[in-house]
N, C-alpha and C positions, 0 to 999 in steps of 0.2 A: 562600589563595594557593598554600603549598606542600602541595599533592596527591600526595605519590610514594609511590610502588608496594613500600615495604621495610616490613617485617614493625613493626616497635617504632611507625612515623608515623603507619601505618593503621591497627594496633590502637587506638592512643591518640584518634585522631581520631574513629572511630567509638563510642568509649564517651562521646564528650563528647557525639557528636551523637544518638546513638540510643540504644546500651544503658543508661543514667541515665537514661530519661525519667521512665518512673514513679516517680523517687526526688526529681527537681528541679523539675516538676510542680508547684507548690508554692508556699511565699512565695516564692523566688526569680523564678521564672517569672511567677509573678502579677504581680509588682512592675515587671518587664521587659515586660509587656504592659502594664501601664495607666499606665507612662510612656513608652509606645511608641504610646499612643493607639487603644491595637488592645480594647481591652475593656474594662468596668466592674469596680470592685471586686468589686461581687455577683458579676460573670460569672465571672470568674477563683476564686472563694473557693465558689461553687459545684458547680467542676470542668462546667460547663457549658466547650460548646465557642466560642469568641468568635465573634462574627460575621465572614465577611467585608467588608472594608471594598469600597466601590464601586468601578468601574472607573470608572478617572481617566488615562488616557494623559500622559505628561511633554510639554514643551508640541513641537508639530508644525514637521515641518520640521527636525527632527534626524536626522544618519547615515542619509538618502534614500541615498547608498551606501554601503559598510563602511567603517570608520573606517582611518585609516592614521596610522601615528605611529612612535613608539617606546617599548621600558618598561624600565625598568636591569636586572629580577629575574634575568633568563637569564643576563647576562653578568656582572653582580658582587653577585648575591644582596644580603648587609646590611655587605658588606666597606667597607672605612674609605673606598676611591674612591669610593664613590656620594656623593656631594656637591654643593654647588653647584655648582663650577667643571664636574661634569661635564654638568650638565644645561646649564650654560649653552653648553658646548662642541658638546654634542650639536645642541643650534640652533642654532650658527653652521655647524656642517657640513649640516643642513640646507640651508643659503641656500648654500653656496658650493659643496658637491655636486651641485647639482639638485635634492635629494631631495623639495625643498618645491616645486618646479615639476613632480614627477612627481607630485605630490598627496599627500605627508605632509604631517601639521599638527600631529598632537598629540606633543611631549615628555613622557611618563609619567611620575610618581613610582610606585614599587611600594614594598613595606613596610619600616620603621625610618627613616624618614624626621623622626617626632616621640619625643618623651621617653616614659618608661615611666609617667609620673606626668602626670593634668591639674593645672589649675592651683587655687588655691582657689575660682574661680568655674565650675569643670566646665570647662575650653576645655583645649582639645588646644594642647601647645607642640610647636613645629618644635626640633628637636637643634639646639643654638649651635653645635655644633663641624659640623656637616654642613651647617646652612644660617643661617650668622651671620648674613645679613641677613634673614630669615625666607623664608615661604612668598611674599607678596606682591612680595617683591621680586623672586622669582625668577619669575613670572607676568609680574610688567611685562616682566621684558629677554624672557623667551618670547614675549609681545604684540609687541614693538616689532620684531621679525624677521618677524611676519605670521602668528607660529606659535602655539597654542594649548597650553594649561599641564592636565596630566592628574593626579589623587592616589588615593590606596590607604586603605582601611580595612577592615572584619571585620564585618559581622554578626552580631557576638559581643560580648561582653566584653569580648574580649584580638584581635590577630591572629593569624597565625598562627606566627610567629614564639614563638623560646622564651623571648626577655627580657620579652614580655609588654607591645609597648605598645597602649595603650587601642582596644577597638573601638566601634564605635557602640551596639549595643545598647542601647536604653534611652536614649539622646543622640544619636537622628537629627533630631530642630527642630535644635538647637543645633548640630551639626557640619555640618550642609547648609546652614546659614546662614553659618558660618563660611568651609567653603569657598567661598562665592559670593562672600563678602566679601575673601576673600585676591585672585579672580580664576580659580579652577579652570574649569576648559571640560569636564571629563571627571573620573567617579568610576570604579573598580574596586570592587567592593563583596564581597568573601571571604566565608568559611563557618564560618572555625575558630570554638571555643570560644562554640557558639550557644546551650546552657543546653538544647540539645532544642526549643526553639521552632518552631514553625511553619513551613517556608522561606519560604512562601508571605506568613504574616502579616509576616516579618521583608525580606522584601524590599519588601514592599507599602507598608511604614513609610516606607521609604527613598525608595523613588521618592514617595510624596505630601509628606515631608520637601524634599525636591530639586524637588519643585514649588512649594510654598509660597515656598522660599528665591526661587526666581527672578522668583515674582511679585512678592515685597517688594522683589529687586534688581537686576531685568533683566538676570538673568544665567543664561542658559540654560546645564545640565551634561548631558552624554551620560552615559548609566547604562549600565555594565557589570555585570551578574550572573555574580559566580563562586562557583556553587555546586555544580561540577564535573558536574553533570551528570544529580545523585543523587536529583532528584524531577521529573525530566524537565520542564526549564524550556518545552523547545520547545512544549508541550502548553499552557502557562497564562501565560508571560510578554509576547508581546507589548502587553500593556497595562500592563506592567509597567516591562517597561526595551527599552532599543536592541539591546542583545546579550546574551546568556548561553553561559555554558559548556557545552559538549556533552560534557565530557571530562574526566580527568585531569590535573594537571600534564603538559606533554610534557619530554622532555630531549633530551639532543642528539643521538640516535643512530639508524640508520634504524630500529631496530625499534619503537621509541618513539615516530618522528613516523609510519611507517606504521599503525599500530595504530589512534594517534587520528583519521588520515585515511579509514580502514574503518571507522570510528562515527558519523563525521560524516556520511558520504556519504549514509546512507538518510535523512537527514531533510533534505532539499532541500524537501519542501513546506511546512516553518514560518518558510521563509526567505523577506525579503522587504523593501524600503524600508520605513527605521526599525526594523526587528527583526529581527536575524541570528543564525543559529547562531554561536558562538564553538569553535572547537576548539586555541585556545592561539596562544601567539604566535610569531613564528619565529624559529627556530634558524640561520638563515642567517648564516654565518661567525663561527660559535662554534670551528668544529674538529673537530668530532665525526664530521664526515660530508664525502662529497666533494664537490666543485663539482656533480659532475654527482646527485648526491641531492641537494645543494640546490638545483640549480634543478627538479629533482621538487617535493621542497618547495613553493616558490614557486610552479611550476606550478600545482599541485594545490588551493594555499589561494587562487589567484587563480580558479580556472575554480568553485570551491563557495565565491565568495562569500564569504567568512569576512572577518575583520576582519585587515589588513598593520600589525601592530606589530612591529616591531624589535628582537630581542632581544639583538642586537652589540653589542658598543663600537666606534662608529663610528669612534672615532678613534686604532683597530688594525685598521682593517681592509682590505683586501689589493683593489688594482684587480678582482681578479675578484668577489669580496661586492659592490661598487657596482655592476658590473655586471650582477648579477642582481638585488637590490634597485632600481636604478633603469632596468628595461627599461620604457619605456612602452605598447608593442605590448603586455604580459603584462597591465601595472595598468590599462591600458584594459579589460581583460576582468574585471576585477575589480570596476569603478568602473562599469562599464555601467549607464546608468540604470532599464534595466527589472526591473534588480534580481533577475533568477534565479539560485538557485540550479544548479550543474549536475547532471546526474542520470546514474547509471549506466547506460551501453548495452549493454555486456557484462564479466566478469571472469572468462573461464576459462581455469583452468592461470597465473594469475598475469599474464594479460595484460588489462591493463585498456582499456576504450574509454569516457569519461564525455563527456559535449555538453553543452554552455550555449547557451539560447538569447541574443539578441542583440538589441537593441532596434530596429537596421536591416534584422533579418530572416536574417542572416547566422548560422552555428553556431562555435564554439568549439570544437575535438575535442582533445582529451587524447588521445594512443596512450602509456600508460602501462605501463611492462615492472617489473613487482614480482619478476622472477628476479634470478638471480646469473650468467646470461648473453645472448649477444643473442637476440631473440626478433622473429617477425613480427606486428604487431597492426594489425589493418584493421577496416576496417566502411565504409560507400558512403555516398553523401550522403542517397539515401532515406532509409536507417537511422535518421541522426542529425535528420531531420524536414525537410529541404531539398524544395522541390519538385522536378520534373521539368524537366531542360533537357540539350541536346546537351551544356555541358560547364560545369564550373566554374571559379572563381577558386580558391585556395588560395593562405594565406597561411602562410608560417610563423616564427612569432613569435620565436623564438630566433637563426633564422638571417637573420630579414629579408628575404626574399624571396618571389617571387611567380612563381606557377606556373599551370597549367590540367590539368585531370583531368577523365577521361570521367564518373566518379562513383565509381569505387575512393578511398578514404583509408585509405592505408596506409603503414608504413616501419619497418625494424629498427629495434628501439630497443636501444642499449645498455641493459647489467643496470644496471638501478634506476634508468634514466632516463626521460625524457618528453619524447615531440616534441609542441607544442601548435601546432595549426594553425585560422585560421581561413577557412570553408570559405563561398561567397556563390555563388549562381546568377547572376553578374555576367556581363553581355553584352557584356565587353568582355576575356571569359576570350583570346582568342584573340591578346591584346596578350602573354601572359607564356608562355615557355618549357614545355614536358611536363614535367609531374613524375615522377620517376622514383623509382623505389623498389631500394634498393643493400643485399644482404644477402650473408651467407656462411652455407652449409649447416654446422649443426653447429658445436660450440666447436672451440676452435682452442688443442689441447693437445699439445705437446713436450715430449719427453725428450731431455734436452743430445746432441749429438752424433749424432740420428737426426732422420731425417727425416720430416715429418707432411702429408699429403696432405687441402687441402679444396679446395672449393669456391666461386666468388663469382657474382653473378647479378644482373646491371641487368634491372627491368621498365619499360617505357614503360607508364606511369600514362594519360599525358595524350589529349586527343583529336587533339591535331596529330603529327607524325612527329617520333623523336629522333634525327638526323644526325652522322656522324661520331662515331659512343661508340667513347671510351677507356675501360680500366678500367687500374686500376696500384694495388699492394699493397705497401704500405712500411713498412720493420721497423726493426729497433735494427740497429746500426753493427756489421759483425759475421756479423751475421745473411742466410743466405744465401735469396732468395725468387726463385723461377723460376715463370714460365707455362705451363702443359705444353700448351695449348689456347691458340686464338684470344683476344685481350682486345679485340680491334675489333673495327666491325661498320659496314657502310656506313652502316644506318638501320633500326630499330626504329619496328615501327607501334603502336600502341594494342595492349596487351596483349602484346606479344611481348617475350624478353628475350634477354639474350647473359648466356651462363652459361659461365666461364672457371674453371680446373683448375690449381692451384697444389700446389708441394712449398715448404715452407717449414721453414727447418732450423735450428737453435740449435747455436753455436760448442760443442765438447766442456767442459767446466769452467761452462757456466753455470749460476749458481745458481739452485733452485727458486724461485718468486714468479712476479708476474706483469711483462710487459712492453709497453708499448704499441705499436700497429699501426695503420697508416690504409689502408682502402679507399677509393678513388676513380672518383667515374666524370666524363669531362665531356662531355661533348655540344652540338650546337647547334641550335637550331630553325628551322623552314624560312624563316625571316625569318634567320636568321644569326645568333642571340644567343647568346654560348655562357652555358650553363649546366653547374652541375657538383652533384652531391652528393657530401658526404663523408660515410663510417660511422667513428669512430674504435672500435678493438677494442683486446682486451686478451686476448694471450696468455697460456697459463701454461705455466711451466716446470715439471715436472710429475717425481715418480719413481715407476716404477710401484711398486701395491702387492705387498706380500711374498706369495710360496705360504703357503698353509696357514691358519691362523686368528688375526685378531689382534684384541688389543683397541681397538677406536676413542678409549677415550679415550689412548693410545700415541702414534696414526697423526698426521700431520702432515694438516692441512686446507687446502683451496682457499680459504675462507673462511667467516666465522664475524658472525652479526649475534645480535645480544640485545635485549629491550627491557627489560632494567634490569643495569647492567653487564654485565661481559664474561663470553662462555662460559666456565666452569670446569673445570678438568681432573680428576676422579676426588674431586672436593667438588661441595657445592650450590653452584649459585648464589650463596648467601649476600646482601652488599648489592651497592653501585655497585661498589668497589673490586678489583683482583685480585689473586687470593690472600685472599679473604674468605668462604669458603666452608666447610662445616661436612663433618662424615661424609654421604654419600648415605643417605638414610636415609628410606625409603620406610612406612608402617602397622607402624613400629617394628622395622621389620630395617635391617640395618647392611649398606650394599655398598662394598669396598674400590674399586669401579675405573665410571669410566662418565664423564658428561657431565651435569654442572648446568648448567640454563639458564632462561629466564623469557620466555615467551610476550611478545612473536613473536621467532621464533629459526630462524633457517636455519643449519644447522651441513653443508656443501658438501665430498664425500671424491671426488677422483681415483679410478676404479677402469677405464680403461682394456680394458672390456669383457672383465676377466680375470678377474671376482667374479662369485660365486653366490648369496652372500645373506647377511642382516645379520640379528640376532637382537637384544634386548635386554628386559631389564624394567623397565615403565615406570610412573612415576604421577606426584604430586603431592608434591613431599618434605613430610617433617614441619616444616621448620622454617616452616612456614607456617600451623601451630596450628590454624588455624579457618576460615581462608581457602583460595582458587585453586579455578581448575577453566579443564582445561585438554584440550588432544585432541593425538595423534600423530600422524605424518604418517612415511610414509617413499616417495620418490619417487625412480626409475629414470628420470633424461635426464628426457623432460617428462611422464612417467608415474606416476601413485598408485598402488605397489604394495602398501599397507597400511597401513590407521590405525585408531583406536581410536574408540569415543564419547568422548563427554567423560567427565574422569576428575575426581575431589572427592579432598580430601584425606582425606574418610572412607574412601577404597578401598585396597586392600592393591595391591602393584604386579600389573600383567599382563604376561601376556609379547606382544611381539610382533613377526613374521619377514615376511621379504619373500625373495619370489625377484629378485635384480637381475641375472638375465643379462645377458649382451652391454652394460650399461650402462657409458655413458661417465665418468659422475657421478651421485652420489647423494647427494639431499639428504635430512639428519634436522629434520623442521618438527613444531613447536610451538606451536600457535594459542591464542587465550585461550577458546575452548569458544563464544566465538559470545555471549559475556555482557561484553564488555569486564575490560579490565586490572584485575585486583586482588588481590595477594600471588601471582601465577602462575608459583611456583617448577616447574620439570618436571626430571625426573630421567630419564636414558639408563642407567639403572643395568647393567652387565656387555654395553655396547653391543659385539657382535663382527662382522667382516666377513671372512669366509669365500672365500677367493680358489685 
């Protein structure tokens, strides 16, 4: 269950699963398979390998879409609220949010739910003080709302959890029975504490366990495989279970849910009705991240299919978390019955374009911006597999609206956001407004009390004319914004734009950070409809950098993402916490000064085209013993001016420099090496920026 990426969980876990094999191999093992039904005495005591058991699918007609629900794990771990009262809250919000009309069903139980101890006849007990009326009781009131009852356990011994309660191993007849008998509609099925077993034999148990129960009780269970991802389930499970995990634990923060969303993405082809990649569940309105990364988020897990579990406390959570959790236009592309996966179109420089096909023939486009500013991301409706026509429908799911396009799809996307649009060769394109596409050249950075000169630029996307365009640029109270250029335009035809020239000025005394802005455009269509787009931006108040050389880990940043806690200042990384960082400490040298950080990490510096170039030495810190492998990145505005191979923590640091002239911003990125997340601690050791 819990999979994180800190030094002491993942040494631990890996010695249970791998490094002990040849020692536990053994009676242990032996014992655990031939009450697991997977081998004969002889077979196991002659180090003979078991057989596979036959392929047996769990029975048909389950999770035909991804499962959608909720799970407590994300938002109170094994804390004293996880209880009954709150699962039963969770299904009343359910029914009285919508949520269950937008297509949740399942309320999850996730791990500590039962006592550390079974009972004298082997049965698993439910905690008295977390669920006084038991497991059953809390299934019926889940049932009685229309909603379906989900449970946890371990493919192990123990879970994963460190009080230790019971996992299946070795008592999968018995607990799959159990469950069906309480009322369960959904198993999660964990990795911890496997004894080294098989994955393969150990899940295989389970899911023919979960079939037998159901034929003896007519009670059909969805099978969750979490076994993070580590013997590539995609490859062998669908005969197995409904879902499996593609991944990691996620956590709350962009570098964490983007990571596992770049692991998930190549495997669109083992996705499919009844058998889904799983890449975790969602983090939407934990805190960690903003509206506009979670609806990335949700975006992203809705257009690749993945499975919509909940991982909030619904009942803290803030009008805008429901509103991105209960967009129907989004879960409809998720719930599509033809069941695709969506598949990568393009990803360069950070700008992503993925398409889902569509069971009425229609495409799903993601314009996906993985920067830290706004960016433009397109691709035509050919690209994404559309036929041939004068012009299209486009729809777009967040803002609700509908548009016509010659066959451009394109639009700025704020940093780390997503516009998802759904794109139809529909013959009735010429009923909706041009779509138009609203950017500004270049970031939009001020120094208090001076003035900063950009750019803005409406395109007519669509095939009909855009009439009467306004553009208008509006800033904080204060702040002063002039048009030094026309912002109207009688009418834009198909492809042409009006491109307006702004001074925008920040009151003397404003404090550095960022500030928000909206560009606007509206327009109307030759039928008279007015239509508008809006860009929302975010300035920054900016100081320039100092002459001469300084150290970066000193300088003050634009901003800073991680994927396992927060950047650290002249320490590792260390764990989640800040201020938990150790000496940088690279193939056993010692550096007093630089930047800990853990793949993926965007660490974003102001240099106001006054810097020459950035130096630093880099690797893999030590405190990562045995693990990490990780690559450097060092980018000028949208430019790679220098990175490394992948770096092991057998390597001693390297040095490496970039020329950043004339650059606006420059970003220091840290990749996982292209092997996914694990202990990828990275060090900017004696990181300098030379201005």
């Amino acid at each position: 269950m819990r999979h994180l990426p800190d030094r002491t969980t993942r040494m631990a876990r890996t010695r249970v699963r791998t490094g002990m094999r040849t020692r536990v191999v053994g009676s242990l093992t032996a014992a655990l398979l031939c009450a697991a039904g997977l081998a004969t005495p002889a077979a196991t005591a002659s180090g003979a390998t078991p057989p596979a058991a036959p392929s047996a699918k769990l029975p048909d007609g389950l999770a035909l879409t991804p499962p959608m629900g909720f799970n407590n794990w994300n938002s109170t771990h094994c804390r004293a609220e996880f209880d009954e009262a709150m699962v039963k809250g969770i299904a009343d919000i359910f029914v009285e949010k919508g949520l269950k009309d937008a297509g949740y069903q399942y309320v999850n139980l996730d791990d500590c739910w039962a006592l550390p101890q079974r009972d004298a006849n082997g049965k698993l007990v439910p905690d008295p003080v977390r669920f006084p009326n038991g497991i059953k009781a809390v299934a019926d009131y889940v049932h009685s709302k229309g909603l379906k009852l989900g449970i946890y356990t371990s493919a192990g011994t123990k879970t994963c959890n460190s009080a230790g309660f019971p996992g299946a191993l070795g008592h999968e007849r018995s607990d799959a029975r159990q469950f069906a008998d309480w009322g369960v509609d959904y198993l999660k099925y964990d990795n911890c504490n496997n004894q080294g077993v098989d994955a393969k034999q150990r899940y295989i148990a389970m899911r023919d366990a979960l079939k037998a129960a159901s034929e003896s009780t007519g009670r059909p269970i969805v099978y969750s495989i979490c076994e993070w991802g580590e013997n590539k389930p995609w490859e062998w499970a669908a005969d197995v279970g409904h879902l499996w995990r593609t991944t990691g634990d996620i956590s709350d923060n962009w570098g964490s849910m983007l990571s596992i969303m770049k692991r998930n993405l190549p495997l669109a082809k083992y996705a499919g009705p009844g058998h889904w990649n799983d890449p975790d569940m969602l983090e939407v309105g934990n805190g960690g991240m903003t509206d506009t990364e979670y609806r990335t988020h949700f975006s992203m897990w809705s257009i690749m299919a993945a499975p919509l579990l909940i991982g909030s406390d619904l009942r803290k959570a803030t009008p805008e978390t429901f509103e991105i959790l209960g967009n129907k236009e989004v879960i409809a592309v998720n719930q599509d019955p033809l069941g695709k996966q969506g598949e990568v179109v393009s990803s360069q420089g950070g700008r992503w374009v993925v398409t889902k096909e569509m069971k009425d023939g229609s495409r799903t486009v993601a314009l996906f911006n993985e920067t830290g500013s706004p960016q433009t991301v397109a691709t035509t409706a050919k690209t994404v597999g559309l036929p041939d026509a004068d012009a299209y429908a486009l729809r777009d799911l967040w803002q609700h609206k509908s548009y016509n396009t010659a066959g451009r799809i394109a639009a700025t996307v704020p940093a780390h956001g997503t516009v998802l649009l759904r794109v139809s060769a529909d013959g009735k394109w010429a009923h909706h407004p041009p779509a138009t596409e609203l950017g500004l050249k270049g970031g939009l950075y001020v120094e208090a009390g001076k003035s900063a000169d950009v750019t803005s630029e409406v395109t007519n996307l669509g095939r009909t004319a855009a009439q009467r365009v306004s553009v208008t640029l509006g800033a904080p109270s204060g702040w002063t914004v002039k048009a030094t250029s026309p912002s109207t335009a009688r009418s834009l035809r198909t492809g042409t734009s009006l491109a307006t020239s702004w001074t925008v000025t920040a009151p003397p005394g404003t404090k550095p950070g960022s500030y928000d802005l909206r560009l606007k455009a509206t327009y109307r269509s030759p039928k008279g409809v007015r239509a508008e787009t809006v860009l929302p931006l975010t300035a920054q108040v900016v100081v320039a950098p100092p002459a001469g050389t300084s150290l970066l880990g000193d300088l003050p940043w634009l901003s800073a993402t991680n994927g396992w806690g927060p950047v650290e200042r002249n320490t590792s990384n260390g764990e989640s916490g800040l201020g938990d960082g150790r000496p940088i400490t690279i193939g056993g040298k010692v550096y007093a000064k630089g930047l800990g950080v853990h793949a993926e990490s965007t660490v974003e510096y102001y240099t106001g085209a006054a810097c020459e170039k950035v130096t630093a030495q880099v690797g893999v810190d030590d405190e990562t013993i045995v693990k990490g492998t990780v690559a450097f990145e060092i980018w000028a505005d949208g430019r790679k001016a220098a990175s490394t191979g992948v770096l092991t923590n057998a390597m001693p640091a390297q040095e490496l420099s970039a020329d950043v002239s004339g650059a606006q911003v420059v970003r220091l990125v840290v990749t996982d090496g292209g092997d996914g997340i694990d202990s990828d601690h990275g060090d900017w050791a004696e990181a300098t920026l030379s201005c």
